[in-house]
C-alpha positions in Angstrom: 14.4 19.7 11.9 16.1 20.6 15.1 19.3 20.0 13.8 18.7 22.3 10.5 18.1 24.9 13.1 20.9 24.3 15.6 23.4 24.3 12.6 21.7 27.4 11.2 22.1 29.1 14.7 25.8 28.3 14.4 26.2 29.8 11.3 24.8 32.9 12.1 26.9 32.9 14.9 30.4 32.8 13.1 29.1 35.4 10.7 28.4 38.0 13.1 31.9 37.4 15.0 33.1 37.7 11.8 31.5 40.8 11.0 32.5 42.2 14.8 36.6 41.1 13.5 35.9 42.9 10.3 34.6 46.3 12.0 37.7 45.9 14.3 40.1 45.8 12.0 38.4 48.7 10.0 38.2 50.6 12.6 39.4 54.1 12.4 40.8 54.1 16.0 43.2 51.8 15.4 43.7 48.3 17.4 44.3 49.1 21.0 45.5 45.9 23.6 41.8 46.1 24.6 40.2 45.7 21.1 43.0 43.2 20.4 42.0 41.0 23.2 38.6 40.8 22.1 39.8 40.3 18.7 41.7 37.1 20.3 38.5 36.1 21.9 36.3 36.4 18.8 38.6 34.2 16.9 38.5 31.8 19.9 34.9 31.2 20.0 34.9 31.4 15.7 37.0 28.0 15.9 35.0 26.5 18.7 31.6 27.2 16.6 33.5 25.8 13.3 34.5 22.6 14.7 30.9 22.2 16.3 29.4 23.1 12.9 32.1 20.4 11.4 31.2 17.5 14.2 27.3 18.0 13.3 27.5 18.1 9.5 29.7 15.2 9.8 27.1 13.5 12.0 23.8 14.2 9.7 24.6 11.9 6.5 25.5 9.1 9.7 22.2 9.3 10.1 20.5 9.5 7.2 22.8 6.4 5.9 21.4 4.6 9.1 17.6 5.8 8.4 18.0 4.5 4.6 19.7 1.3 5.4 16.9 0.6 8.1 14.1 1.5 5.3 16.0 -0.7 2.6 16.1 -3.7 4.6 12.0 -3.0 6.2 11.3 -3.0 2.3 13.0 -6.3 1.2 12.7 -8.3 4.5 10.2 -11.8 4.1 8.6 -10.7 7.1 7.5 -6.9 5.8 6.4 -8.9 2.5 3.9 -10.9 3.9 2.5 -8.1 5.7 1.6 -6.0 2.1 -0.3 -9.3 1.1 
């Protein structure tokens, strides 16, 4: 269940930049260039980790379609049938 984790990882991830953008903008001192540029660099890496997340979710049912197929096939195949006998 690597990938479960991986994409799990990346979630947490773009939450907690989130959160850090959040507390920026709350923040009571106001945006300075400094706190901007991190800002910048937050929102950055949040797109980077989103279109990761995006490739891999779009890569699971790939292979779960593949893994089924395989399965389907194994089942009705002459040569599995004469194996159960």
């Amino acid at each position: 269940m690597q990938g479960s984790e991986d994409l799990a990882a990346l979630r947490q991830e773009i939450v907690y930049l989130l959160r850090q953008q959040m507390e920026a903008l709350d923040s009571p001192l106001g945006l300075t260039d400094a706190r901007l540029s991190k800002c910048y660099e937050r929102q950055a890496r949040v797109h980077e980790l989103r279109e990761k997340l995006q490739a891999a979710i779009s890569a699971e049912p790939e292979v779960v379609s593949t893994s089924q197929k395989t399965s389907t096939l194994e089942q009705t195949s002459p040569l599995n049938a004469g194996a159960s006998i």
